[in-house]
C-alpha positions in Angstrom: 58.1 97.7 18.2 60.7 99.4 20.2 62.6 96.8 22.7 63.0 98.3 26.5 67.0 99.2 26.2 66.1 101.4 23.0 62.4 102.8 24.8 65.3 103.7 28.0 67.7 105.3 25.4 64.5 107.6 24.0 63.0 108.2 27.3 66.6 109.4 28.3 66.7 111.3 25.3 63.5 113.6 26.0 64.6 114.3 29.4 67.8 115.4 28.6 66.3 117.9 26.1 63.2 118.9 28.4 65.8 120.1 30.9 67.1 122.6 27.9 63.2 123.4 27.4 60.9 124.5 30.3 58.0 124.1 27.9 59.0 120.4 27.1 59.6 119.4 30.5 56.4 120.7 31.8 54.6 118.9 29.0 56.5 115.5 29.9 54.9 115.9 33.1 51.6 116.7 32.3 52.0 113.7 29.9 53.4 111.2 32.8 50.6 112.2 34.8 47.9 111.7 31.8 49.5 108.0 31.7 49.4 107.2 35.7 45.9 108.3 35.7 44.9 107.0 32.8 46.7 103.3 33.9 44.6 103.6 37.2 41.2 103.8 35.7 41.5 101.0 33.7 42.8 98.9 36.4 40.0 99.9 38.4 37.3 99.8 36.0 38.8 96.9 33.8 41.4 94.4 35.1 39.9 94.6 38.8 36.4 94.0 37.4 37.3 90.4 36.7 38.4 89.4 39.6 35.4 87.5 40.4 36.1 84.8 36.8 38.0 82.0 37.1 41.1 80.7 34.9 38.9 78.0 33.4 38.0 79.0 29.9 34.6 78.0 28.2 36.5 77.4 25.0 38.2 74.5 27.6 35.4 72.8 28.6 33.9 69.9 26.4 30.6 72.3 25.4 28.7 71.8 22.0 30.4 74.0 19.7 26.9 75.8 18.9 26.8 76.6 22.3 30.6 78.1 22.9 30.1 79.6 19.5 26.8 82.0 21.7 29.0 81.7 24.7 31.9 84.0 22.6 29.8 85.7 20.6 27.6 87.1 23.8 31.1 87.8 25.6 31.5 85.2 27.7 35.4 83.6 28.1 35.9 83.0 31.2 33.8 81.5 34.1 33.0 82.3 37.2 33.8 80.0 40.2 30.9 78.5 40.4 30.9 77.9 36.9 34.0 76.2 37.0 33.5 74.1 39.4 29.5 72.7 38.4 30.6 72.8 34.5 33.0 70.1 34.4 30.7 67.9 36.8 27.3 68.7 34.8 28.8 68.2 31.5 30.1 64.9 32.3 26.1 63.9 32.9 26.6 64.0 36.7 24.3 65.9 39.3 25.0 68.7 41.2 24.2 71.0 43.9 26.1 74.3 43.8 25.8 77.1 46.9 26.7 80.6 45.6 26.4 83.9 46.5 23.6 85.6 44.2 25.2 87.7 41.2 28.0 85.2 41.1 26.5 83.1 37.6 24.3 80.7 38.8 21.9 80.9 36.1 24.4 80.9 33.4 26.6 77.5 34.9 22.8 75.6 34.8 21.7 76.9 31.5 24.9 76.1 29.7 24.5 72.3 31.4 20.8 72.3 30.3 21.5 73.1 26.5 24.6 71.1 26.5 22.8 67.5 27.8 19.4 68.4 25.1 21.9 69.0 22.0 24.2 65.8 23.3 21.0 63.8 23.2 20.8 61.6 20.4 17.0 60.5 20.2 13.6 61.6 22.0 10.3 60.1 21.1 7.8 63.3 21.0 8.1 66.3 19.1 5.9 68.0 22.1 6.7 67.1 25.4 9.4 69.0 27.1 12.7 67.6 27.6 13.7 69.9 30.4 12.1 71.3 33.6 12.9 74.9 35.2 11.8 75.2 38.7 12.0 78.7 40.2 10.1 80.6 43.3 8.9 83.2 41.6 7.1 84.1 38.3 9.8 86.9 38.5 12.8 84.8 38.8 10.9 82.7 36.4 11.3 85.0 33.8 14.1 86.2 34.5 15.5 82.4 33.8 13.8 82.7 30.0 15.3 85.9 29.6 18.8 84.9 30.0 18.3 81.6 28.0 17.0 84.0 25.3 20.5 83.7 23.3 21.0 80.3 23.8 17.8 79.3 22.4 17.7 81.3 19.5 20.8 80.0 18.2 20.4 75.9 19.1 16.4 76.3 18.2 15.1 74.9 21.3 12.3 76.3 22.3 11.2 77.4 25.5 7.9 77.6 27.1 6.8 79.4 30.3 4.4 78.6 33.0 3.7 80.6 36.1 0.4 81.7 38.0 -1.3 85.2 38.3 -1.3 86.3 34.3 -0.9 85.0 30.8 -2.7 81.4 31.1 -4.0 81.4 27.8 -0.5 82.6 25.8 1.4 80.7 27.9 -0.7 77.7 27.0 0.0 78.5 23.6 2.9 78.2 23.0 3.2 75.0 25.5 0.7 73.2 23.2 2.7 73.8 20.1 5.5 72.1 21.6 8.6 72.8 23.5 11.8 71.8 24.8 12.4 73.5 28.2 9.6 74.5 30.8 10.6 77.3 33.0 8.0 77.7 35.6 6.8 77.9 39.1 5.5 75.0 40.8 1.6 75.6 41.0 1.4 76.3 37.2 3.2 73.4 36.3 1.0 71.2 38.5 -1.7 72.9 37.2 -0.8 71.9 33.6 0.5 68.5 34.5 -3.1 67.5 36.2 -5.1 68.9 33.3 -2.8 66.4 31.0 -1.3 69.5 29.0 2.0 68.3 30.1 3.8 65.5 30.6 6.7 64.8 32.2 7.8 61.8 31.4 10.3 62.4 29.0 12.3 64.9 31.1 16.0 64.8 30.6 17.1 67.5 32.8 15.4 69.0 36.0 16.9 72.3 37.4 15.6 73.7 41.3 16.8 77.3 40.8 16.8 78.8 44.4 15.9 75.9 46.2 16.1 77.0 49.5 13.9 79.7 48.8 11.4 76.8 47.3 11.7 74.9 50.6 11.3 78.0 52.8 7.9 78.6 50.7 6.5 75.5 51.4 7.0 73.9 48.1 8.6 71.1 49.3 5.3 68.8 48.6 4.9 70.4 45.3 8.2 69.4 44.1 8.1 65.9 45.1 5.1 65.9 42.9 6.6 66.8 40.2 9.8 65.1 40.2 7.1 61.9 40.8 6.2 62.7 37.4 9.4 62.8 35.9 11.8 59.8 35.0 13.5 58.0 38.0 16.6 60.0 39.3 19.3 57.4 37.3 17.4 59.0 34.3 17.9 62.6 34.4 20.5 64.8 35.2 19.2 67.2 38.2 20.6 70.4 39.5 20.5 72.4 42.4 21.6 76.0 42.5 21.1 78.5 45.7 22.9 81.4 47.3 22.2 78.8 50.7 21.7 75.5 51.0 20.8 74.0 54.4 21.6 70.7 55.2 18.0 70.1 55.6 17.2 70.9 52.3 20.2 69.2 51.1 18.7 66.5 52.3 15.3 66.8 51.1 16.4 67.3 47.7 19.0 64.9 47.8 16.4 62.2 48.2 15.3 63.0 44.6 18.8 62.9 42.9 21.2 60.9 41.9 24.2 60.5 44.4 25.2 64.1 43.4 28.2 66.4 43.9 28.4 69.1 46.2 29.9 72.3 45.2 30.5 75.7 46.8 31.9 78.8 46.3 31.8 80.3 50.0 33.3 83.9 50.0 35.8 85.0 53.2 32.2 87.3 53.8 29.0 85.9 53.6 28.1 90.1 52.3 30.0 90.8 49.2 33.5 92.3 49.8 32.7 95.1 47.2 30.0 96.1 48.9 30.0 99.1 51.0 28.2 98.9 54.3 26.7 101.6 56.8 24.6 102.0 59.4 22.5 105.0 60.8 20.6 104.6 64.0 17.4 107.5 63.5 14.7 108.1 65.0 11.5 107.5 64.0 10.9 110.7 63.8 14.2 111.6 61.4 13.8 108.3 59.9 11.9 109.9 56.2 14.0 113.0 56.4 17.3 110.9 56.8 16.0 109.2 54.0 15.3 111.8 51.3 18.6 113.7 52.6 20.5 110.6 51.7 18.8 110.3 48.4 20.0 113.7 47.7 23.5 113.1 48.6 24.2 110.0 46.9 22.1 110.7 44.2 22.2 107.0 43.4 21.8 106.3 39.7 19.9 103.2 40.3 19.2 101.7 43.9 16.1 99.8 46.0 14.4 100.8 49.4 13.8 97.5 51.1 10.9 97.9 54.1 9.2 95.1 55.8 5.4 96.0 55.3 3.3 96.7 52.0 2.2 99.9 54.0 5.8 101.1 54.6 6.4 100.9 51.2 3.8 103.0 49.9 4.5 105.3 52.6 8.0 105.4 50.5 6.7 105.5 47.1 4.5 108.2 48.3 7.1 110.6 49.7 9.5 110.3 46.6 7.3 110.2 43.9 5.8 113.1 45.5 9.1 114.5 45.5 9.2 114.3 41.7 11.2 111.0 41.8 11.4 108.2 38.9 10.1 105.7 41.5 7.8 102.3 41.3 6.8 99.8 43.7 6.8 96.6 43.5 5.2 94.6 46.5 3.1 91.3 46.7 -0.4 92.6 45.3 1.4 94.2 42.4 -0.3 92.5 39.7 1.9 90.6 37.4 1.7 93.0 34.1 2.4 95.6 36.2 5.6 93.9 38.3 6.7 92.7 35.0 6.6 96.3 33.2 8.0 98.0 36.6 11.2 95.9 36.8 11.6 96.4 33.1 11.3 99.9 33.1 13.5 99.7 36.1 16.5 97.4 34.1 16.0 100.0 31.6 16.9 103.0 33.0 12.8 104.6 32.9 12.8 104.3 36.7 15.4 105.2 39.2 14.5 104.0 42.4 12.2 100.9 43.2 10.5 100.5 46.7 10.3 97.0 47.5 9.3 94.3 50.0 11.5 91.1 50.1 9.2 89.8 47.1 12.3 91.4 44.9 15.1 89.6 47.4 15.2 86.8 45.8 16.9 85.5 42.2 16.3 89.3 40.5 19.3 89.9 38.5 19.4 93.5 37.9 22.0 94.9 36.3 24.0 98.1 38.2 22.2 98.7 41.3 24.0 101.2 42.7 22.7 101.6 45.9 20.5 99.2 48.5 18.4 101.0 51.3 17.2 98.7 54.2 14.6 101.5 55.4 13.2 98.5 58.2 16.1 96.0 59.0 14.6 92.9 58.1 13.3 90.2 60.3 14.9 87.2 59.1 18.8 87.7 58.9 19.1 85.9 56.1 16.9 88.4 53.8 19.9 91.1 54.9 22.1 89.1 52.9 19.8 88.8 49.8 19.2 92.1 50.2 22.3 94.0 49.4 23.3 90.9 47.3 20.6 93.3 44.5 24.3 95.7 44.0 27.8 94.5 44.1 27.0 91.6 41.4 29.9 90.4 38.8 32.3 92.3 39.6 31.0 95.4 40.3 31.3 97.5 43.6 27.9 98.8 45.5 26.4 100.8 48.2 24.6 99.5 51.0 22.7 101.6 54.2 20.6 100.3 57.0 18.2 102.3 58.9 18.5 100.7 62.5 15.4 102.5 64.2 13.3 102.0 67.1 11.1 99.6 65.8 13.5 97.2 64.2 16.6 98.0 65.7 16.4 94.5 67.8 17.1 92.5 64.6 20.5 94.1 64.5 22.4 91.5 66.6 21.2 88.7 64.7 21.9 89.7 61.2 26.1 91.2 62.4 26.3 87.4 63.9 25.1 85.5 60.4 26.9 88.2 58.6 30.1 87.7 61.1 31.1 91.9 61.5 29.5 95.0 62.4 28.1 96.7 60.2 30.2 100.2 60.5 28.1 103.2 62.3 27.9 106.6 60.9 26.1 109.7 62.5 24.1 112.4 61.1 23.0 115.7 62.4 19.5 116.0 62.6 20.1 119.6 61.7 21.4 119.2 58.6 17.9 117.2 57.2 16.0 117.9 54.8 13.2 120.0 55.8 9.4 120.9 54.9 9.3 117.2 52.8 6.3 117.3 50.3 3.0 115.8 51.2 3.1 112.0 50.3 1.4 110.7 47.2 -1.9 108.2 48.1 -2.5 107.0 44.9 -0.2 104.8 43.0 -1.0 105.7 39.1 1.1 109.3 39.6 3.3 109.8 37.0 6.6 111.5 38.0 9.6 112.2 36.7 12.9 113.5 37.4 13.2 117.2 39.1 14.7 119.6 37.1 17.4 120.3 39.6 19.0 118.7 42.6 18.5 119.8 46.0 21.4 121.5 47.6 23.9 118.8 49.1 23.5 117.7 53.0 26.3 116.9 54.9 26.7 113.6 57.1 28.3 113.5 60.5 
């Protein structure tokens, strides 16, 4: 390799003769210019996309060597801050509770703990009972959970089990009763399990509340209680906490049920992502559709959710845009579960663009590159604005977030600018410049659609 006093002498070299050649001096520039842009991208699409991981290595930390031999092999070297800071506290066999924004690893820093303590154990007495317990809010969350551990328990052969209400009793029964290591679940179906005697709990090692907050604000307090009853005493088991908030009230509900644990958090100068780009239209009711599909248009979003406070607002969405020849789905609360569960597949996947949504999807969804978030209502609780456009902006990654503060909702702005601590910036539009003459919603939700042919021409924001 050449050292820099010889690269100086070449570079000098070419610009002396490029100043004898037009040709060569004109290509030296083109060149020079090819490099600057070419050094920009990747800093912009590589080195400033990990500036949400740590300096702590997992090849550092005292992990199973099964498991940091899946951690490399899936990609995974550095951690994130909340990583770092639960790892080292979790591995050691001590419990945690660990506040983090959503997209920031979560899952990842209590699934590494949870494999790590199982493989560390030496002896357990039954071949069937599970050794860990997954608590989550959702049955989507729920598997979302399984999902990601999918890796880790293919190459350590635990085995995984999943219980959660409104589909799949009897497979999920299944494969419980041939005998598992980790339940992942939501709270009635475990109970339901646990009461019927197809589960005990007595030989739980570790006990994970994934979104705890979210459990509390539910009204699953009693139901956990129950089940950590059930479970060893709190000197037994390692337990673990993980939430984008944690209250001090539920801090110290749960704390009541653990073992004199730490308390980490990874608290961002913002409690909205700095990546994420915020705006803010004030329409009328009226313009509040057209402003809408005229934003679709321009931002042509290559993945993005419509938040809206109401089931009925939401098919009032979906009816619009997959009338409008749209790749859109809905996913609300009555949704049953095959069809939530093919929807936000199809969505991950790329099948579906756009995916209208209550705040039944706030909560624990990872989905990878979500472009865009649309608050069509502003939401009641504050709090959900912040789950809310946590969907985009995850690991890294920058995202796109626009609030519709009309009539009707407009009054929860004030709230939501003092829990996020700024204004969210204001941009006009010119009712003008709408689209026009918008297609005559959709009533019926089993329309296919796909993708127009062609774009509409591009509208213009003032």
């Amino acid at each position: 390799m050449l050292n820099g006093r010889k690269l100086i002498i070449k570079l000098c070299n070419c610009l002396y003769f490029a100043e004898k050649n037009p040709k060569v001096r004109c290509f030296l520039w083109e060149f020079f210019a090819f490099v600057l842009c070419l050094g920009q991208f990747l800093a912009r699409n590589f080195i400033m996309q990990t500036n949400h991981l740590s300096q702590q290595r997992f090849a550092d930390l005292p992990l199973n060597p099964i498991i940091q031999q899946c951690l490399q092999q899936n990609g995974f070297e550095y951690c994130t801050p909340i990583q770092a800071l639960s790892l080292p506290i979790t591995l050691a066999g001590r419990d945690v509770a660990g506040q983090a924004q959503t997209g920031t690893g979560k899952t990842m820093a209590f699934l590494t703990a949870t494999f790590h303590h199982l493989l560390s154990a030496t002896s357990h007495s039954s071949a069937t009972s599970p050794r860990a317990l997954i608590l989550a809010p959702t049955r989507e969350l729920a598997v979302q959970i399984s999902n990601d551990a999918e890796k880790l328990s293919q190459a350590t052969g635990l085995k995984m089990g999943l219980a959660y209400g409104g589909d799949g009793y009897d497979k999920q029964l299944k494969v419980i009763e041939q005998g598992i290591d980790i339940l992942i679940g939501t709270t009635g179906r475990v109970i339901d399990y646990v009461k019927q005697g197809i589960i005990c709990l007595n030989e739980i090692e570790v006990v994970v509340l994934d979104e705890a907050d979210r459990m509390f604000d539910l009204g699953f307090i009693k139901d956990i209680r129950y089940l950590l009853r059930k479970c060893p005493a709190p000197a037994q088991r390692l337990t673990m906490l993980f939430s984008a908030t944690l209250s001090y009230k539920v801090r110290e509900l749960a704390f009541e049920d653990m073992n004199d644990p730490e308390y980490v958090e990874v608290e961002p100068l913002q409690k909205t992502g700095h990546r994420i780009k915020e705006e803010l239209f004030y329409p009328s009711n009226q313009d509040k559709m057209a402003l809408l599909m005229t934003l679709l248009e321009e931002e042509w979003p290559e993945r993005c959710i419509i938040f809206a406070n109401t089931k009925h607002r939401c098919e009032e969405i979906w009816g619009y845009l997959a009338a409008d020849k749209h790749r859109v789905g809905l996913l609300t609360g009555d949704v049953a579960q095959k069809k939530r569960l093919a929807l936000l597949q199809q969505f991950t996947s790329g099948q579906l663009d756009i995916l209208v949504a209550t705040d039944v999807a706030a909560r624990g969804l990872h989905i990878p590159e979500v472009t865009h978030v649309f608050n069509y209502d502003l939401p009641d609780d504050r709090e959900d604005y912040v789950h809310r456009i946590g969907r985009t902006g995850r690991a890294g990654e920058s995202g796109v977030s626009i609030s519709f503060a009309c009539e009707e909702y407009a009054m929860n702005l004030p709230a939501i600018e003092e829990y996020i601590g700024h204004s969210i910036p204001v941009s006009q539009y010119d009712p003008e410049a709408l689209l026009t003459n918008l297609p005559k919603p959709y009533r019926k939700r089993t329309v296919k659609t796909t993708h127009s042919p062609h774009r509409k021409p591009m509208r213009k924001r003032y």
